[in-house]
C-alpha positions in Angstrom: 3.7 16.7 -10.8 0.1 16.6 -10.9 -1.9 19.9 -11.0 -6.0 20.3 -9.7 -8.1 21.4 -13.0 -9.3 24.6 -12.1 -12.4 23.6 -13.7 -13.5 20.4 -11.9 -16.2 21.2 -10.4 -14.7 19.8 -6.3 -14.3 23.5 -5.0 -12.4 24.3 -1.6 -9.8 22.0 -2.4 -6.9 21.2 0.4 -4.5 20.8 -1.8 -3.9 22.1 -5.9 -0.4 20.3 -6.6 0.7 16.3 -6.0 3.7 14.9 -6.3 4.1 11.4 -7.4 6.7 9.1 -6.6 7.3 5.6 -7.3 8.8 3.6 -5.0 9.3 0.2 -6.1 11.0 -1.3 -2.9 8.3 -2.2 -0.4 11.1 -1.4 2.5 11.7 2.2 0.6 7.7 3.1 0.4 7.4 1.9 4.6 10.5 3.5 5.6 8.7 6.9 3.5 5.7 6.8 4.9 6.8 6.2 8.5 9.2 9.3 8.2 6.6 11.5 6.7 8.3 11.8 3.1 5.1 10.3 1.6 1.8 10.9 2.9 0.2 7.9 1.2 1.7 4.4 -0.4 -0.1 1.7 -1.7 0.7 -2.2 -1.6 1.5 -2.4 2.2 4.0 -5.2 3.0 2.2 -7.8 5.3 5.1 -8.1 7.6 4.7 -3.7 8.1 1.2 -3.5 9.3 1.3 -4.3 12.7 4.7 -1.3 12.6 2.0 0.6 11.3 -0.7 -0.1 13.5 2.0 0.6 16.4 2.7 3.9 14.6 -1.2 4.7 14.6 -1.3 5.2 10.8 -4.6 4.5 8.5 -4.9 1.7 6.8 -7.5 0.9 3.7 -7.7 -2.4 2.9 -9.5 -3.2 -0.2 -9.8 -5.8 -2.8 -6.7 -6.8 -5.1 -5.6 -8.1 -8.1 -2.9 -9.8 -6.2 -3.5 -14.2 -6.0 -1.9 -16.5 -4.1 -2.5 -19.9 -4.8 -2.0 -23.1 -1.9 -2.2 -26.2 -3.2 -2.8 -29.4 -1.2 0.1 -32.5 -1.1 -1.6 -34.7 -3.5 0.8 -36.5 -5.1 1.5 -38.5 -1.8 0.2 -41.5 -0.3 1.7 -40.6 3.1 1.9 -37.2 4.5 5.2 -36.0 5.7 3.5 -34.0 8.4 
């Protein structure tokens, strides 16, 4: 539980109290989110955005940390493909 500093100077706050949770299975965090146990979750599973999109959620997209690498078929004098 996370509580607002009464001293920050951000006045007419919505909210003085969070609640983290930490969801490691991407299935748990959608399945969460779409049932209104969560109201945010981070690292969206691509094959969940267009449920999202159906369910007319927001969705931030942003910059990541996160790589994925494609290397091309060098090694080959003849494609298979």
């Amino acid at each position: 539980m996370v509580e607002a500093n009464p001293n920050y100077w951000v006045r007419n706050r919505s909210s003085t109290r969070s609640t983290l949770k930490f969801l490691s299975n991407p299935a748990a965090r959608s399945a969460a989110l779409l049932s209104g146990a969560v109201d945010v979750i981070e690292q969206i599973p691509p094959s969940d955005i267009s449920v999202f999109q159906i369910a007319r959620t927001c969705a931030v997209f942003c910059d990541s940390t996160r790589m994925i690498y494609l290397a091309m078929d060098q090694a080959r004098d003849d494609s298979p493909f």
